[in-house]
C-alpha positions as CSV (number, residue, x, y, z in Angstrom):
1,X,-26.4,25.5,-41.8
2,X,-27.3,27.3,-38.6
3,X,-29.1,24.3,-37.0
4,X,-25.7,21.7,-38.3
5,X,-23.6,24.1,-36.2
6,X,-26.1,24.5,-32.9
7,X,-25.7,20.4,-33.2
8,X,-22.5,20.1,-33.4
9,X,-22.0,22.5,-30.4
10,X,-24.5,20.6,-28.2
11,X,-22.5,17.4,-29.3
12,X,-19.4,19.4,-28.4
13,X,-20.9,20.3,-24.9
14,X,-22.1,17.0,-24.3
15,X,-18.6,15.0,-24.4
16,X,-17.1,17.7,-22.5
17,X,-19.5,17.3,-19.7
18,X,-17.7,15.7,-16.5
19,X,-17.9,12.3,-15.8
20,X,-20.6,11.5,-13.4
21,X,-19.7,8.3,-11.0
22,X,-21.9,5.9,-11.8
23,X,-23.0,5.6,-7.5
24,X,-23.5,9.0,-6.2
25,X,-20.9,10.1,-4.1
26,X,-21.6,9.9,-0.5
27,X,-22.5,6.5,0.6
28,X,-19.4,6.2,2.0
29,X,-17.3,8.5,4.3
30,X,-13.8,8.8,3.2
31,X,-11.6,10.0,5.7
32,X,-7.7,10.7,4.6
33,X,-4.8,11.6,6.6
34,X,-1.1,12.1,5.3
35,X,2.5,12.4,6.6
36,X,6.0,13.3,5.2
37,X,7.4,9.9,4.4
38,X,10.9,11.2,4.9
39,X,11.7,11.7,1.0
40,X,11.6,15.1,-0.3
41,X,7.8,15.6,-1.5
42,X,7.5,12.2,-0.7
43,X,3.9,11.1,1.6
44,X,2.7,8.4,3.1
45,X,-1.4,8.5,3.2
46,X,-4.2,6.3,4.9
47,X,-7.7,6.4,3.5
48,X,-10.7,5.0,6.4
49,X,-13.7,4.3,4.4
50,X,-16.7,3.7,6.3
51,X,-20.4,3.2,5.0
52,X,-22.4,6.3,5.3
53,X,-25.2,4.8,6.7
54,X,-24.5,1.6,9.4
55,X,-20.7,2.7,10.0
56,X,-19.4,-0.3,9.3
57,X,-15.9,-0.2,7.5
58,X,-15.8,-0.9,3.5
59,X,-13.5,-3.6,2.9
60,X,-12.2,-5.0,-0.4
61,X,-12.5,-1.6,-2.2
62,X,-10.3,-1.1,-5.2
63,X,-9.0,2.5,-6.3
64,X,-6.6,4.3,-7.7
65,X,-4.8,7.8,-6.5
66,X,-4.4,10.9,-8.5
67,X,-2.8,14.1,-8.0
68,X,-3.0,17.1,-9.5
69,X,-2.3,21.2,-8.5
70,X,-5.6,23.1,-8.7
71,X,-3.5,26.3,-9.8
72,X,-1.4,24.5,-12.3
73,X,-4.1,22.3,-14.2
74,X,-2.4,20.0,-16.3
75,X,1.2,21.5,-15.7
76,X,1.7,19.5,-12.2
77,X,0.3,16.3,-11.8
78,X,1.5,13.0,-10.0
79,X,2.0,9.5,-11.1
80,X,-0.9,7.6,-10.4
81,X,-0.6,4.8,-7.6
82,X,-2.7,2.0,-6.5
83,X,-3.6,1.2,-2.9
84,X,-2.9,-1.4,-0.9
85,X,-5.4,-2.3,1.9
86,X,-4.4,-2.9,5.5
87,X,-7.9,-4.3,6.6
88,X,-10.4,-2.8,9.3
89,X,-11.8,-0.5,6.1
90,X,-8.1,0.7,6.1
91,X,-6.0,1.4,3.5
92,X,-2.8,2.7,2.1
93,X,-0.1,4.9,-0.3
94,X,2.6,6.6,-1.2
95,X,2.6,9.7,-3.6
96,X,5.4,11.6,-4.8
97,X,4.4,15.1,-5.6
98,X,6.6,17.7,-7.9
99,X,6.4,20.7,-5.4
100,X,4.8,22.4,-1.8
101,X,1.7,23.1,-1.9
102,X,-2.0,22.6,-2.2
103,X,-3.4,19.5,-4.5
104,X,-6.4,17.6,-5.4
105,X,-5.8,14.4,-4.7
106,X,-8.4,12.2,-6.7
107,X,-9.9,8.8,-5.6
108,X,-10.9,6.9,-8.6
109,X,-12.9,3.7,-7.1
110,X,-14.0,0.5,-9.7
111,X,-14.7,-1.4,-6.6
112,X,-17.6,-2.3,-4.5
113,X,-19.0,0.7,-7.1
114,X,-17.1,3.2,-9.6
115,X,-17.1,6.4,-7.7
116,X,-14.8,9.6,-7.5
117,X,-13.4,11.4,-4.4
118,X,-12.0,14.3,-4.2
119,X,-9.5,15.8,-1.6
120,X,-7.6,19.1,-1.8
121,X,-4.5,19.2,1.0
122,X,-1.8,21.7,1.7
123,X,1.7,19.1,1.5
124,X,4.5,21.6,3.5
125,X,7.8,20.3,3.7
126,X,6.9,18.4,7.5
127,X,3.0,19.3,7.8
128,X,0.2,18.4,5.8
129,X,-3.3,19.4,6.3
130,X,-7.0,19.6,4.8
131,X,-7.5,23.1,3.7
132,X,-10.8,24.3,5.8
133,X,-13.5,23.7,2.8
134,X,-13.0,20.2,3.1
135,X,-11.9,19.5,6.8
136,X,-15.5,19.7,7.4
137,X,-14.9,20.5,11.5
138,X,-12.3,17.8,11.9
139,X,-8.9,18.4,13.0
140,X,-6.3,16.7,11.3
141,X,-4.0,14.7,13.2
142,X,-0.6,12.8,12.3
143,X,-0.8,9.5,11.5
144,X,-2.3,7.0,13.1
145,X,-0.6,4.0,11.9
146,X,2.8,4.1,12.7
147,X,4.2,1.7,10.6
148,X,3.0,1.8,7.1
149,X,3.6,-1.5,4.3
150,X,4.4,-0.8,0.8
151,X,5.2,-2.3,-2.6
152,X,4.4,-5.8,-0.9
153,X,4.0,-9.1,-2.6
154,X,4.7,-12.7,-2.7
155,X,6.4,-15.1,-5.2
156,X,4.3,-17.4,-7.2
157,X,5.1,-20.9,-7.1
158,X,5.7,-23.9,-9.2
159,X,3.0,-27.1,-8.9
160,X,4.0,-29.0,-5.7
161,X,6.6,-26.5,-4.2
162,X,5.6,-26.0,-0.1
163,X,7.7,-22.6,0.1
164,X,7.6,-18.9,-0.6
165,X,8.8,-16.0,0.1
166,X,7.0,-12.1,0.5
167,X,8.9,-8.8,0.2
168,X,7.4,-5.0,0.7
169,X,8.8,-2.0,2.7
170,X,8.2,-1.3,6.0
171,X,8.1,2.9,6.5
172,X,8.1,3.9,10.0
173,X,6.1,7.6,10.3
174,X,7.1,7.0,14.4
175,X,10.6,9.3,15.8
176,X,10.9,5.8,17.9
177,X,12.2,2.5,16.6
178,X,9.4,0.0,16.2
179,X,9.7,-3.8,15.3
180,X,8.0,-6.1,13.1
181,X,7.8,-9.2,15.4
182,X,5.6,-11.7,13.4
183,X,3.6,-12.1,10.2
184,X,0.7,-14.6,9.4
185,X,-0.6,-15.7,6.3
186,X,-3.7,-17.5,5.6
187,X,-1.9,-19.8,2.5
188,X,0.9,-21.1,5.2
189,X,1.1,-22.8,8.1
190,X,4.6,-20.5,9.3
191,X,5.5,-17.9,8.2
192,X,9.1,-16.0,9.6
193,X,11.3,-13.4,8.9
194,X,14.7,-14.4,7.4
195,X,18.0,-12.7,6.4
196,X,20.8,-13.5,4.1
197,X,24.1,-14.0,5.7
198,X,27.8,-14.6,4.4
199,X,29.1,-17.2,6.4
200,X,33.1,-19.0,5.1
201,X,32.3,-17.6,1.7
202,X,29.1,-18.8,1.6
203,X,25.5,-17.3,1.4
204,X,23.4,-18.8,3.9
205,X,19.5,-18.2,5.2
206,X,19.0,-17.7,9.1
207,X,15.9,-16.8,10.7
208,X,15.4,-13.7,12.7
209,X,13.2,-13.0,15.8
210,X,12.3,-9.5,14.5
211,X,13.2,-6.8,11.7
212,X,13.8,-3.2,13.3
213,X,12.5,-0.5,11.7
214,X,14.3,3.1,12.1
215,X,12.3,6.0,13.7
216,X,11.2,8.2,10.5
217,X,12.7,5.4,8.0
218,X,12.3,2.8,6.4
219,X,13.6,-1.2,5.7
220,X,13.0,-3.1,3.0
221,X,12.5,-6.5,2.4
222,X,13.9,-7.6,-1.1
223,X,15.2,-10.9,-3.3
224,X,18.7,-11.7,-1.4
225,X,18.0,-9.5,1.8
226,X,15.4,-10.2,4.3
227,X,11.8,-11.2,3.6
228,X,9.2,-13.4,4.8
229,X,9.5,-16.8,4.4
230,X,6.0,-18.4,3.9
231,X,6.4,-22.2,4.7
232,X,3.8,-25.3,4.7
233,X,1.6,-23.5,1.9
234,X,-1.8,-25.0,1.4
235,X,-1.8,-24.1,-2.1
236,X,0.1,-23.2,-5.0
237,X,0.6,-19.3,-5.6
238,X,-0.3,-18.3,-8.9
239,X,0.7,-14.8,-10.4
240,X,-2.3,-12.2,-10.1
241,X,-3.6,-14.2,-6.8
242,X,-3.9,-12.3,-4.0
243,X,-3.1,-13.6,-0.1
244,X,-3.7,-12.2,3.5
245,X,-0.6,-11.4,5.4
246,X,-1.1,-10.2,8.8
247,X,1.8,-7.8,11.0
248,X,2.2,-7.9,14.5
249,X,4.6,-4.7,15.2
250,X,6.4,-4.1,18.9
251,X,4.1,-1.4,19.8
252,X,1.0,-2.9,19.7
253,X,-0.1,-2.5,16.0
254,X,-1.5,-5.0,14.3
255,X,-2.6,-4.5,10.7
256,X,-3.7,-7.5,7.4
257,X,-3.4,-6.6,3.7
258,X,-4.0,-8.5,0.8
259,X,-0.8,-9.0,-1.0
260,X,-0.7,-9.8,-5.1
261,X,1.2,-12.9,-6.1
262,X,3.8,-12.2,-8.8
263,X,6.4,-13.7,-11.1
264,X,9.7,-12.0,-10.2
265,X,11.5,-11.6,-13.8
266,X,14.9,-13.4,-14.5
267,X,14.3,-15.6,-10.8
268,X,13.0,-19.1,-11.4
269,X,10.4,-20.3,-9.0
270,X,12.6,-23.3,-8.1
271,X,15.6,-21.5,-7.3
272,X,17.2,-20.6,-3.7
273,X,15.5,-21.4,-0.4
274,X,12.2,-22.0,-2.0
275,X,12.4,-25.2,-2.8
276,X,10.1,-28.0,-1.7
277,X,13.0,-29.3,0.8
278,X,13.9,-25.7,3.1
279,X,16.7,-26.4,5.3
280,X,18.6,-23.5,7.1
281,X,20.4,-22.9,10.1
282,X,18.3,-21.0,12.4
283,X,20.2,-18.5,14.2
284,X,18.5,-15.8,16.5
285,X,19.2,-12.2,16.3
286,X,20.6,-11.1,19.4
287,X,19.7,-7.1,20.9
């Protein structure tokens, strides 16, 4: 009897063991940095990730973001999110957290190998910082990106159709305006920024020379509203794709993500502008 219960405690023991990533942690550098996205508990965060060894940046990783309050274990935790990645080893997120204070935000990666990071921060209502155990000599700084996409993706399209469109938000962390002022894509040969207009009752498409972008806010790009037209496509866009979009911003930043393709629900493919024959009235947007 006594060696049936030793067993079942070492059997106990073993599941309860922590996960250990399958690479060992460290062959990459993983730098974070985060910033009150202007929602209450709301942040906007940038991961660098960088080979340990040659420096160069890791590009294509895949990972997931996980909060939770070290003090509170299991009675405060955060939505999980998934990233998006800017390029240059960059990449991207939003978390909403429950309350102030410190957290340990977990990296979860699948991809280029199944690793875990973790971070603990101190998220104030217009500060956040590395507490000292983990800053590891580096002084954190505000963001570095200015202008920060989220939520982005394109519509798939129908066999033949030459037309898309791609929405996201644009978050400016900046207390100056900025402007988006072009986008490229590597499935179009043009791709602008368009509005919706009213014009005698009718709903019309115009092009615009830029979107603004509010210091310390945010514009979206939706179905009916602006967004990116993607014209001249090279292929069809099929849901669960992914494509390059590239954003050329007013103050000099320049960052490319990989965008998902998706079905919008209860819009066909065929409707609106994005059909195979796009004709609009151009009209500039004026300052």
């Amino acid at each position: 009897m006594a060696i049936v219960r030793k067993v079942s405690v070492l059997l106990l023991a073993v599941f309860l063991m922590p996960v250990t990533p399958i690479a060992a942690a460290g062959q990459k550098v993983v730098l974070m940095e985060c910033a009150a996205a202007g929602e209450k508990q709301n942040y906007d965060c940038v991961v660098e990730l960088s080979d340990k060894e040659s420096g160069a940046a890791v590009l294509h990783a895949e990972f997931r973001v996980r909060a939770e309050m070290p003090s509170m274990a299991g009675a405060h935790r955060a939505e999980p999110v998934v990233v998006q990645e800017y390029g240059q080893g960059r990449y991207g997120f939003r978390i909403a957290l429950k309350k102030y204070g410190e957290w340990a935000i977990t990296l979860d990666f699948s991809k280029p190998e199944r690793d875990r990071v973790v971070k603990n921060m101190m998220f104030g209502e217009d500060h956040v910082s590395l507490l000292a155990r983990h800053a590891q000599g580096r002084k954190h700084k505000k963001h570095s990106i200015a202008v920060m996409v989220h939520d982005a993706y394109v519509r798939a399209t129908p066999p033949g159709q030459r037309n898309a469109a791609a929405y996201f938000v644009l978050r400016n962390n900046a207390k100056s305006d900025v402007r988006l002022v072009s986008v490229k894509s590597d499935v179009a040969e043009v791709a602008e920024p368009h509005s919706h207009v009213m014009d005698e009752g009718m709903m019309k498409m115009r092009r615009v020379e830029y979107i603004d972008i509010p210091a310390e806010g945010e514009t979206v790009l939706q179905p009916g509203g602006l967004h990116i037209m993607l014209m001249g496509l090279v292929k069809q866009l099929q849901p669960g794709e992914y494509v390059s979009l590239e954003f050329q911003f007013d103050n000099g930043q320049k960052q490319t993500m990989r965008v998902p393709v998706k079905m919008i629900v209860g819009m066909s493919m065929t409707s609106g502008h994005d059909k195979k024959k796009h004709k609009h009235k151009h009209q500039h947007q004026q300052d």
